[in-house]
C-alpha beads as a LAMMPS data file, in Angstrom:
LAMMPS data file: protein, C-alpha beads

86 atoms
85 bonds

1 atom types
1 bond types

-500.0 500.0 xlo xhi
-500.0 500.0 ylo yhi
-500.0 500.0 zlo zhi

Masses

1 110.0

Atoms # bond

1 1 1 223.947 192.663 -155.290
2 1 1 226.508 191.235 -152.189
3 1 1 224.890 187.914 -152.980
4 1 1 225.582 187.421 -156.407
5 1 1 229.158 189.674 -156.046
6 1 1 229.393 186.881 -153.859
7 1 1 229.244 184.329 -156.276
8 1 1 231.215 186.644 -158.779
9 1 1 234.104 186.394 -156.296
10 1 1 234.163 182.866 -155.248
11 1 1 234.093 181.885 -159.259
12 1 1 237.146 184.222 -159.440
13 1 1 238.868 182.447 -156.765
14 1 1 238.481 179.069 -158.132
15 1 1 239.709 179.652 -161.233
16 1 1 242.551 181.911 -160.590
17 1 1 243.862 179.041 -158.268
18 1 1 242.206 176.063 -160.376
19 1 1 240.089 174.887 -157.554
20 1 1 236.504 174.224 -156.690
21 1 1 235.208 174.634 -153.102
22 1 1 232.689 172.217 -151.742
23 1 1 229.797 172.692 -151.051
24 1 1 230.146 172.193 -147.045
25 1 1 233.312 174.933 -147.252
26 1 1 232.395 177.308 -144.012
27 1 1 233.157 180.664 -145.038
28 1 1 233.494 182.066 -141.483
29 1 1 236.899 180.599 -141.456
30 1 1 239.681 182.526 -142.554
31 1 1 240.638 181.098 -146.340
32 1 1 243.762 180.249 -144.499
33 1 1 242.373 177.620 -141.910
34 1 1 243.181 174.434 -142.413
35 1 1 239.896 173.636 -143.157
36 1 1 239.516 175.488 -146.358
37 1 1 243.655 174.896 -146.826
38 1 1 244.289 178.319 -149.144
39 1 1 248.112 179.211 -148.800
40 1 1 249.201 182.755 -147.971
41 1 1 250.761 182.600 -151.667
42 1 1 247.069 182.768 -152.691
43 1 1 245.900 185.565 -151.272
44 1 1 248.091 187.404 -153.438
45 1 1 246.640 185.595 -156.697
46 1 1 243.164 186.841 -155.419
47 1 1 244.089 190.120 -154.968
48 1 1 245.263 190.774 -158.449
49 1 1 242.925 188.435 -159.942
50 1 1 239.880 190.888 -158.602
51 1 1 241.556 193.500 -159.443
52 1 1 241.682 193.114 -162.758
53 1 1 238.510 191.351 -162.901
54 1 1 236.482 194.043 -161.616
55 1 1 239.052 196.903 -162.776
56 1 1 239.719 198.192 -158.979
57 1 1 242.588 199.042 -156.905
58 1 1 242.834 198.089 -153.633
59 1 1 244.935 199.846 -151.460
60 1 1 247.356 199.273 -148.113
61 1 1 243.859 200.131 -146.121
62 1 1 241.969 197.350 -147.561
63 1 1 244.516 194.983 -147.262
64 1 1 245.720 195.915 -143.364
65 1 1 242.312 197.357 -141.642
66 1 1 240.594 193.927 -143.405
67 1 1 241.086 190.821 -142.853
68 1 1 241.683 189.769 -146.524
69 1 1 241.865 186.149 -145.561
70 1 1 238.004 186.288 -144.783
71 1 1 235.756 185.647 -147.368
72 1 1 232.877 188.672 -146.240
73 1 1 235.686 190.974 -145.312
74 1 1 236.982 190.628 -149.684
75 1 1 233.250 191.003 -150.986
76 1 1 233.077 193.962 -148.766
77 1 1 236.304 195.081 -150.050
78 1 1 235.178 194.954 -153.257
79 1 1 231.699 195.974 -152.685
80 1 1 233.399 199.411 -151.867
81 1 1 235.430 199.663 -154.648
82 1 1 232.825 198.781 -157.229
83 1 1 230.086 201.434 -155.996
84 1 1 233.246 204.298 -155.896
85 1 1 233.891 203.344 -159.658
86 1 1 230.467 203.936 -160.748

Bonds

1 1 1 2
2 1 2 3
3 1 3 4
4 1 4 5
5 1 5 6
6 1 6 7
7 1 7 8
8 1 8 9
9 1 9 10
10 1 10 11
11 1 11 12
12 1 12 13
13 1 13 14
14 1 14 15
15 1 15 16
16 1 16 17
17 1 17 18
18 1 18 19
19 1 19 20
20 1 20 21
21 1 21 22
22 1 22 23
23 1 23 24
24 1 24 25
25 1 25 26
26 1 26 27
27 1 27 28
28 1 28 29
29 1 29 30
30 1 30 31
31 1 31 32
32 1 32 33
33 1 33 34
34 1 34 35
35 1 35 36
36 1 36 37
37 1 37 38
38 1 38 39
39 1 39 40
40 1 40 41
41 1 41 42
42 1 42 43
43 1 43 44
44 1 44 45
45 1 45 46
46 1 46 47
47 1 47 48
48 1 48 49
49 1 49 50
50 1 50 51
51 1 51 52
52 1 52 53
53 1 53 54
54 1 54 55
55 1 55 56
56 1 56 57
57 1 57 58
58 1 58 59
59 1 59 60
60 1 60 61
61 1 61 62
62 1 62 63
63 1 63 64
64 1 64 65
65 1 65 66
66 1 66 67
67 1 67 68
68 1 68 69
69 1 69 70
70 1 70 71
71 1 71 72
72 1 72 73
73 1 73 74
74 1 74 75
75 1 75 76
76 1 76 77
77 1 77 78
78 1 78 79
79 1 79 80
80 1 80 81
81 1 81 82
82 1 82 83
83 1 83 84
84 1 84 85
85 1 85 86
């Protein structure tokens, strides 16, 4: 399931900030490195945007214990939130 939640989360990215990542885009970097060039600004668009995409809440643990600016440490985020739903 991570794999295509994944997936899932990068499509929500790009089109909540009307992008499309390459495909040589290095996901260990934080979204915020120069080399993937996301604004702090955006962060907050993706954190709304999968919240109401996948009907979660995060809360001020997900956001502060997490590095929400990495890529794994969102799908996890999520991951975790999904499974408590259902």
């Amino acid at each position: 399931m991570e794999n295509s939640l994944r997936e899932k989360i990068i499509n929500i990215i790009e089109t909540e900030l009307n992008i499309k990542f390459t495909d040589e885009v290095d996901y260990q970097y934080s979204l915020l490195d120069p080399r993937i060039g996301l604004k702090p600004r955006d962060l907050l668009v993706i954190f709304f945007g999968l919240q109401s995409a996948f009907h979660i809440t995060f809360n001020d643990k997900d956001i502060l214990e997490r590095r929400f600016d990495f890529l794994d440490n969102i799908v996890a985020a999520v991951q975790e939130k999904v499974e408590n739903v259902v």
